[in-house]
N, C-alpha and C positions, 0 to 999 in steps of 0.2 A: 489694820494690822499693826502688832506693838512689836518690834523685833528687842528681844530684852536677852542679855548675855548668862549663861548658867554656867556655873563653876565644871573644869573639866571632869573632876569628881562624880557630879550629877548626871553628866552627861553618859558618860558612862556606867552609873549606876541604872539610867532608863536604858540603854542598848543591853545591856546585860540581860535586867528584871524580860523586857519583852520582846528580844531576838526569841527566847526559850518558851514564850506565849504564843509567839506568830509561826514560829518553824518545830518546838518542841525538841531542840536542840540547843546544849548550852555551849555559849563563848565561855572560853579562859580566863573571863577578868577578875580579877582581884585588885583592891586598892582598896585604902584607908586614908581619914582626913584626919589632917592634925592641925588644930588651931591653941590657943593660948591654953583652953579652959580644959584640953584633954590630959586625961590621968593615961598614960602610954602600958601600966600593968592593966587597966582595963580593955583597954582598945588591944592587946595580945590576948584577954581570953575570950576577946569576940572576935577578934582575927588571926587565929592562931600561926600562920604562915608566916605572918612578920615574924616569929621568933627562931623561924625554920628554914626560910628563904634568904638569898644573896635580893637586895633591895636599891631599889630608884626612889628617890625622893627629887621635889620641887616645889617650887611656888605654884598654887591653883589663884590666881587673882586677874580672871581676864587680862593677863596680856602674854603677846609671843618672843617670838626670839629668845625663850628660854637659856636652852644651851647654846647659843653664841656670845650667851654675857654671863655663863659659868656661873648659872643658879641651878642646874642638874647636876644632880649625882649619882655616879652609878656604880652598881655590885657592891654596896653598902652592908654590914650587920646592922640590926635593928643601935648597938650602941651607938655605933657612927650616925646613925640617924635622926637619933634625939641628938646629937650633939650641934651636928650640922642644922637643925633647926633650932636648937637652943644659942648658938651663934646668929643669927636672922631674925628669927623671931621677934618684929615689932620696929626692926630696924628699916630707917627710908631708903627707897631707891629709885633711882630714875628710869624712865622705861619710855620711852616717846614721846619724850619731852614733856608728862608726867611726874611728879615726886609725891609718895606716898608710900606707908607701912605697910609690910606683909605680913598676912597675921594669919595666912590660909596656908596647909602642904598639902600634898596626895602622892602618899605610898604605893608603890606597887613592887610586884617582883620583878628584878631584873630577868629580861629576856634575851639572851644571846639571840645576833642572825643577821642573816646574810641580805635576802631581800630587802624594797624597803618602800611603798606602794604610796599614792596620795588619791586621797577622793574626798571631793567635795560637792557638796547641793547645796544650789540659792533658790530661796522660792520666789520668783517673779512678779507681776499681773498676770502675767498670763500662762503662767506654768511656772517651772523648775529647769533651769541647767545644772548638767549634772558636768562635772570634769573628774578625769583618771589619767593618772603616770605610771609608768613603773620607775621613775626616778623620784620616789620622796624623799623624808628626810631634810635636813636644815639645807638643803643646796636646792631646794626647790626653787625658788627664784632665778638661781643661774642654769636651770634646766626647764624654764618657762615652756620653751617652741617642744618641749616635748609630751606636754600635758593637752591630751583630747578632752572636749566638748562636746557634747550634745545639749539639745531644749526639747523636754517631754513637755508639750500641752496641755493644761487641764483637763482630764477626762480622758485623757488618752492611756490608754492598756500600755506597762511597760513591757513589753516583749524579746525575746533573744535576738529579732530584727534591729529591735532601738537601741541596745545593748550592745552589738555587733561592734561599731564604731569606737569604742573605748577600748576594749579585749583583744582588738582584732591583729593584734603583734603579739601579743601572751604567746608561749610557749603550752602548745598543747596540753602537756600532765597538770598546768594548773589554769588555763584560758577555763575552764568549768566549775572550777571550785571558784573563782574569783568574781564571774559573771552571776553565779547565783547570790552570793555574799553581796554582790553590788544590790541585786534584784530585791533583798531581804530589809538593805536598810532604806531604800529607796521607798518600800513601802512601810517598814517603822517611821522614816520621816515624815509623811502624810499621815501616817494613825496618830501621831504623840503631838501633829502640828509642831514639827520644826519648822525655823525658817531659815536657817542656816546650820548646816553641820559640815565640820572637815576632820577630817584622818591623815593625819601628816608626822607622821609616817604608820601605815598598820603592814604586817607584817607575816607569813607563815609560819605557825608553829605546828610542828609535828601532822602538814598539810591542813591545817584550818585555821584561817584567820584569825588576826590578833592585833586590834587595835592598842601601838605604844600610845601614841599622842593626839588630842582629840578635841575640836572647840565647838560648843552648842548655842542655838540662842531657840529660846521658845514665842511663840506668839498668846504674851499674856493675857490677851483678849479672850483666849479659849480656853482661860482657867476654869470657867461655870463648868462644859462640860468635860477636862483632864484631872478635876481634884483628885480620883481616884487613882487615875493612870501615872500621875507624876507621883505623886506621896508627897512629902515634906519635901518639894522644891525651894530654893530660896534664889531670887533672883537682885544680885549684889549690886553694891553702885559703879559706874566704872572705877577702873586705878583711877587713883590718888583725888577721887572727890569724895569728901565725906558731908554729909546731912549737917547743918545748923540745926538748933532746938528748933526753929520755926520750919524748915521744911521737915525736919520729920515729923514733928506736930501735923502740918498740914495732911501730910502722906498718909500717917495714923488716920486723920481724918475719910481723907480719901476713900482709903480700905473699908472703912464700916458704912459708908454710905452708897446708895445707886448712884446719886449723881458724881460729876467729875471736878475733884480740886487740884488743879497743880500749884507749886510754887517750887521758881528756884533763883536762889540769889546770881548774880550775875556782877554787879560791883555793890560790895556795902555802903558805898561813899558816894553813889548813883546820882545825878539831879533828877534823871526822867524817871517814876516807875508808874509802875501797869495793873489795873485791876482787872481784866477782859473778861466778859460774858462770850464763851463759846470758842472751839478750838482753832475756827479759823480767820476769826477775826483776833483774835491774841495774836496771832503769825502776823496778819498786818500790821497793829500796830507796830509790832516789836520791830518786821522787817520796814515800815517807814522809817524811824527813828533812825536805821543803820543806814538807809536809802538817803537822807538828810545830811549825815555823815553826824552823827550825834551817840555811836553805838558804844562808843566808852564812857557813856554817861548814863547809860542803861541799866537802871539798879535792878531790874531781876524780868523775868518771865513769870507770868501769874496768868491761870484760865480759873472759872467755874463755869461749868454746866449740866445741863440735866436735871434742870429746876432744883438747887438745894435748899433744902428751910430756913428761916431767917436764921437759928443758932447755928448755920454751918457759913454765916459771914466771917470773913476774918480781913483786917485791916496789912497790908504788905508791905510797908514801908519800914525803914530805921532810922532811927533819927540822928542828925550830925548837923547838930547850931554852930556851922561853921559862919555864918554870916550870906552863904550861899542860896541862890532862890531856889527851890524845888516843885514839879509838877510832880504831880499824881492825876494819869490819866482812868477814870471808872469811864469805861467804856463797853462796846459790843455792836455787834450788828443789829438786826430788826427779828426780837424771837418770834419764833412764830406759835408757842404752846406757854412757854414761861411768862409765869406771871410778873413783871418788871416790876410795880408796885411793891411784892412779899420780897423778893431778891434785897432790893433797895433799903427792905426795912432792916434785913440781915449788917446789913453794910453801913446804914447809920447808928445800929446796937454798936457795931464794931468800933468806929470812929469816938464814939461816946465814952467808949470801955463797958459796957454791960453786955450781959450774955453770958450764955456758962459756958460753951466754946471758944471763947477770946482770947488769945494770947501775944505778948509782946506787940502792943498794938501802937499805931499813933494817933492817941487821943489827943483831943485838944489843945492841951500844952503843950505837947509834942509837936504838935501839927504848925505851933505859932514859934517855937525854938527854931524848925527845921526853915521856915521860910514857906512851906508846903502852900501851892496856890492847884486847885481841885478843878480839872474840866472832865463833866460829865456828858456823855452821849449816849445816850439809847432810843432804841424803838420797841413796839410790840406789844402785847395783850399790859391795858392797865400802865401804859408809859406814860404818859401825862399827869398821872395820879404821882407816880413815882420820881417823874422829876418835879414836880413842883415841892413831894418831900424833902429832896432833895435842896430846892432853893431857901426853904423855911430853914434845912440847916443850917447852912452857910450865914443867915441871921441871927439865928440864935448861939449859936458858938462865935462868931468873928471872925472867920476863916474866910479867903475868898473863894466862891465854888462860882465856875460859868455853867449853864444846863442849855442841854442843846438836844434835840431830837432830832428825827432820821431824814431833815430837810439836812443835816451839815453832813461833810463826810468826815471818815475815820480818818483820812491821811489831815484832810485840814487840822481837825483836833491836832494831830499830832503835829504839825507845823504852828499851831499856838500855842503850845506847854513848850514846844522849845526856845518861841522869840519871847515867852516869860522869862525864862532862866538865863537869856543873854541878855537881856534888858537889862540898862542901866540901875544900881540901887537903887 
């Protein structure tokens, strides 16, 4: 499971589109997104209520504490609202020890009210807890001991018995309308595959609920079968990280292939960085290196797997002839389908510079500027074939490569690319 953060916009655009699918009854919501490139006379004659309604504007950029650091505004005219975004708009700010530009909003109508409700689902291993208050709103932390819990099991019927436990202090005239609305999204969040949603604060209008403020995350893995149920989701980076050319490159890559490429820079100026075959040997290396105490030296996180074709090798280093030594560790576990041989051949195109996927790579002279000293470890179908490719490099370029197969282990490796780079010049 991938837990990936969705703009509060979207999130509420899926509770809206399929609360009215699954019950055939619609919620209240209204909202509009305003980022840089929106024209505000077209977004009124596709939302006409912005020009008719008293109006909330905010930042939509995954993160919280909104109005406690007076980034909301409320009972706005549509004027004040371009204005209050045309002040912000692209401007940094810090948010959890975060700095980063906000370049997202989301409108809605101000709602007067009195109520003020919290609900939240985490999807588990082995089920979902569900928690409800009726103290939401920004003081929800100082009214922690009053928010109920429950855990519904996989598989298990949510019923007005499992439900009982959260409602069970409501006030009659709404304990009914509240526990079904609970029951509704409860099971929206298992049809659209959330794996986190919260309502902090939703609210009664004219007795039917009304989500103000709303955080989603989807589990991207079950985009194959939600493309139709989400629509144009877009799932952002968190605050204040933005993509270098080379990971969005790679990303781009990612997207068009079955197999899986990560890359993410971690320090530019790195001595240790990582090529890893496979998601959970990438975790060991990375997590040796910090285990070592070497983790500020760690120039980035890098997996491929799921066998990619030689044109989707791509080399992850940067180069910085500081006079500094650098490992680059190509490494992985023992595959057990992947052809190690075809991978390797992707990854010495890379090194070389050829290929018609290659980007910002460290070629050869690069490789000899940075100080770059290569330990390779693999196992699996066709290993042998492919480290010894491997060693022919290392001769024929001048670079030094070590090749090790599945008699060494991954932490050794990683305990030899670091007494390279302490080693004396």
């Amino acid at each position: 499971m991938a837990r990936k953060k969705i703009r509060e916009y979207d999130s509420k655009r899926l509770l809206k589109e399929h609360y009215k699918r699954l019950t055939g009854t619609e919620l209240g919501i209204k909202s509009a997104q305003i980022t840089e490139s929106t024209d505000i006379n077209e977004l009124v004659e596709k939302e006409p209520w912005l020009s008719s309604e008293k109006l909330v504007v905010k930042p939509d950029m995954l993160f919280g504490k909104r109005g406690k650091s007076g980034l909301v505004a409320l009972n706005l005219d549509l004027t004040q609202v371009a204005l209050f975004v045309k002040e912000r708009l692209g401007k940094e700010v810090e948010m959890g020890g975060c700095k980063g530009p906000i370049t997202t909003f989301i409108v809605e109508p101000f709602v007067p009210h009195k109520e003020e409700f919290y609900l939240n689902i985490v999807s588990k291993r082995l089920g979902c807890s569900l928690s409800f208050s009726e103290c939401g709103g920004i003081e929800i932390e100082e009214n922690w001991d009053k928010v109920k819990t429950i855990f519904v099991p996989t598989g298990v019927a949510f019923t007005p018995e499992t439900c009982a436990p959260l409602v069970a202090t409501l006030p009659l005239e709404i304990k009914e309308v509240i526990e079904k609305f609970i029951k509704v999204i409860f099971t929206l969040f298992l049809d659209l595959d959330f794996t986190f949603l919260e309502m902090n604060p939703f609210t009664l209008v004219e007795g039917k609920p009304y989500p103000l403020d709303m955080r989603g995350e989807l589990d991207d893995t079950a985009t194959f079968k939600n493309f139709k149920k989400w629509g144009n989701i877009e799932f952002p980076m968190p605050f204040g990280r933005v993509m270098s050319p080379t990971e969005g490159f790679i990303h781009g890559l990612d997207e068009k292939t079955s197999a899986s490429l990560k890359f993410t820079v971690l320090n530019p100026k790195g001595r240790i960085w990582t090529m890893v075959a496979g998601g959970g040997a990438s975790v060991i290396y990375a997590d040796t290196v910090g285990d070592l105490g070497f983790a500020s030296e760690l120039g980035n996180y890098a997996e491929y797997s799921g066998a990619p074709n030689e044109e989707g090798g791509v080399a992850v280093c940067q180069s910085h002839p500081d006079g500094q030594k650098r490992a680059l560790v190509i490494g992985g576990g023992i595959a057990n389908f992947t052809d190690v041989a075809a991978t390797f051949n992707g990854i010495i195109r890379a090194l070389k510079g050829e290929g018609k996927l290659i980007l910002t790579l460290l070629t050869e002279p690069k490789l000899r500027a940075a100080r770059m000293h290569l330990y390779v470890r693999r196992g699996g179908p066709n290993y042998q074939r492919g480290l010894a490719k491997m060693r022919t490099l290392g001769e024929e370029i001048g670079i030094p490569i070590e090749v090790y197969g599945p008699e060494a282990t991954m932490t050794g490796i990683c305990k030899q690319a670091i007494q390279c780079i302490t080693a004396a010049a």
